[in-house]
C-alpha positions, -999 to +999 in steps of 0.1 A: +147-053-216+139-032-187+103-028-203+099-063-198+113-065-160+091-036-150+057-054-164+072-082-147+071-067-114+039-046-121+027-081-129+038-098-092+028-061-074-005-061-092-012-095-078-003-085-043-024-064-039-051-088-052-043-111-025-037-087+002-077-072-003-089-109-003-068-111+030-082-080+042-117-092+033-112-125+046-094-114+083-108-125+112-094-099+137-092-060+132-054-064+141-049-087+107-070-059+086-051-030+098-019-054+087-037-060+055-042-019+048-010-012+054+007-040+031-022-024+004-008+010+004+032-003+004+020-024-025+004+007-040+033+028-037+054+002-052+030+000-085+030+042-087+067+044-083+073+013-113+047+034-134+071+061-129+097+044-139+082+029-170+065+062-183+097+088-171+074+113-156+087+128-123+050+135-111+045+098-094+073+100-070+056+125-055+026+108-057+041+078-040+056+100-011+021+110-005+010+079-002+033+070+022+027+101+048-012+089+046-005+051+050+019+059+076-006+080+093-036+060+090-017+028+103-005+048+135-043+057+139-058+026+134-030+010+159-042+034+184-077+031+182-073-007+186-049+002+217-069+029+233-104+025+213-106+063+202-084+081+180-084+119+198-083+124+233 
């Protein structure tokens, strides 16, 4: 049973992220993008951590946490090069 409700929500995560790249694609400001690449990596993180749920392996939770120090990163970057157009100063 749980098989079945984690290919379920693979399924709607999977799909997501679809829609979130044609949203990022599609975006007509840089502030909807940066939204866009941040809702990407939550929904990647949420697709690693389920994988590690379905195949038992300890491995993608560490994986996922990684992924959320770089997206957190990256989004604080991005917000501050739209702020302050550069990233170092």
């Amino acid at each position: 049973m749980i098989e079945i409700a984690l290919a379920y929500a693979m399924g709607c995560f999977a799909i997501g992220l679809v829609m979130t790249t044609a949203r990022l694609l599609m975006a007509p400001t840089i502030g909807d993008r940066i939204l866009a690449l941040d809702t990407m990596v939550v929904n990647v993180i949420a697709l690693v951590v389920l994988y590690g749920i379905y195949t038992g392996d300890g491995l993608n939770f560490e994986v996922a946490m990684l992924f959320a120090m770089t997206g957190f990163v990256s989004s604080v970057a991005f917000a501050k090069y739209l702020l302050r157009g550069s990233v170092i100063e």
